[in-house]
C-alpha positions, 0 to 999 in steps of 0.5 A: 391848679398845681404848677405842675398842670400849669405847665402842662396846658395847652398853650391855648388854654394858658392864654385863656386863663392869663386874658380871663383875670383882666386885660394884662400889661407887660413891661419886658426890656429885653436885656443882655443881647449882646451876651446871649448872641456872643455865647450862642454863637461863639464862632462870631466873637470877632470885630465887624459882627453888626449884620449877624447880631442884628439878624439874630437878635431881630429873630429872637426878639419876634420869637420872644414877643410871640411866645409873650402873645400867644401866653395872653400878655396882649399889651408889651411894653418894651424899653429899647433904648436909652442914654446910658447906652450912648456911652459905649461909643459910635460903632454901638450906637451906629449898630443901634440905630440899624437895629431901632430901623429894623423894628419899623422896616425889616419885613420879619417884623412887619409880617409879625405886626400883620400876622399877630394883628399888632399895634405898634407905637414908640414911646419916650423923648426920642424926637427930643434926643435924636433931633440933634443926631443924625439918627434923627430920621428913625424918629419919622420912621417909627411914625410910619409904622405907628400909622400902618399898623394903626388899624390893628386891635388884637395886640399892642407893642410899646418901644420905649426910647429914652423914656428914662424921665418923663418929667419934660414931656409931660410938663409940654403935654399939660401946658399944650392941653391947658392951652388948647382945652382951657383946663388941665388934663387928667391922668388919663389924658396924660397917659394917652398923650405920652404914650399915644393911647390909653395904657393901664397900670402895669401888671407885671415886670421881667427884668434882667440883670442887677434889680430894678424897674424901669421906663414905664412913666405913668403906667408904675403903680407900686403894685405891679408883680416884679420878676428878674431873669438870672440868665438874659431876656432872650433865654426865656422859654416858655417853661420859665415865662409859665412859672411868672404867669403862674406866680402872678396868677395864684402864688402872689394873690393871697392875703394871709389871715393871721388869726386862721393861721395854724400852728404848723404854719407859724412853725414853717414860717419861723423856720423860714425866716431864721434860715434866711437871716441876713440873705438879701435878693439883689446881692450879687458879685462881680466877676471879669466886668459882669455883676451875678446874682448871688443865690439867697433863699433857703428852703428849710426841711419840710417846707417845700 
């Protein structure tokens, strides 16, 4: 199958072949919203906005989530918050928490967690962080939609806060288990325990912004398939999310025979590489505050 027919299946279908290679676990921060509401709706760049992005970014975010589902990812992991955004100030953490409230209370997701069957959970330090705060109060929040939608078993929604470094948490994790079990656990006790139930090696990861992976503790092989949108997570589109799956389908799953390999192909991938010398992805220029990818790769003639 093309890239083409790729796109032009049914959605149905594509669900099918992504669930048919093997239960998928997704990691997908989404990145960039204040960005994407300011230029959707540039009528509101003004002070005193918190209510309208919330709303806004609330809708995207269940709209992206299920798009993600109905494409087969069944297993989100969904980094929300961390340390470095405590650094913009009150206002922006004060709009945070309301927004971190949504995801346990607001009836637009929890109609979602039912209508999708979703198990939610909240992973990282947050009691750790948030304790001292008073924010403290989400944290038992977050327990009460874990325990509602704990029956729920065709998808499952991991919010990561402050899971930046696990290092703490899992040292508590060992010791307890060791106190309670008389041994130490294995790698799937600790993942359980971190994350509240077993989660696999992460398959694939979808960035944005300035490369990097980040907050899946445990769950990072090495091997996962890493994509960076160039335009902020809630742009994504179902055009854009069927290129990734198919990229991780069929496109990165070959393994080059040298020996097999004809002349033409060495031709093409000499000409490949000579084009791009010194071309780097992850280089990028920094223009009124904001860092920009700089376009690298170049096809040569007759490669496509």
């Amino acid at each position: 199958m093309d890239r083409a027919e790729f796109q032009d299946l049914p959605t149905e279908q594509v669900g099918q072949l992504v669930r048919a290679a093997g239960p998928k676990v997704c990691v997908f921060p989404i990145n960039g919203t204040r960005r994407w509401f300011l230029l959707t709706h540039p009528s509101q760049r003004g002070e005193g906005l918190a209510s309208a992005y919330l709303d806004a970014t609330a809708k995207r975010h269940v709209e992206i989530y299920r798009l993600l589902f109905d494409h087969g990812l069944d297993t989100l992991l969904t980094p929300v918050f961390g340390p470095d955004l405590v650094e913009r100030g009150e206002p922006y953490v004060q709009t945070a928490a309301d927004g971190l409230a949504r995801l346990a209370t607001h009836p637009d997701f929890l109609d979602f967690y039912d209508t999708y069957d979703v198990r939610v959970r909240f992973y990282g330090d947050h009691r750790r962080f948030l304790g001292p705060t008073p924010y403290a109060y989400l944290s038992d929040l977050f327990d009460g939609v874990t325990a509602r939608t704990l029956a729920h078993g065709r998808h499952r929604l991991f919010f990561g806060l402050f899971a930046h470094d696990a290092t703490e948490a899992l040292a508590e994790i060992a010791i307890r288990w060791y106190q309670e079990q008389g041994c130490p656990p294995d790698k799937r006790q600790i993942v359980e325990a971190y994350y509240g139930e077993y989660v696999g090696p992460v398959d694939l990861f979808i960035g944005f912004d300035m490369l990097s992976a980040f907050d899946m503790p445990l769950v990072a092989t090495g091997t996962e398939d890493l994509y960076f949108t160039v335009s902020p997570s809630l742009y994504l589109t179902q055009r854009q999310l069927r290129d990734i799956l198919y990229d991780h389908l069929y496109a990165r799953r070959g393994e080059p025979d040298y020996s097999d390999m004809s002349a033409r192909e060495w031709d093409l991938m000499g000409d490949f590489y000579q084009a791009n010398m010194e071309r780097t992805l992850g280089v990028g220029m920094e223009r009124g505050g904001v860092w920009y990818p700089l376009p690298q790769a170049r096809l040569p003639p007759g490669f496509a």
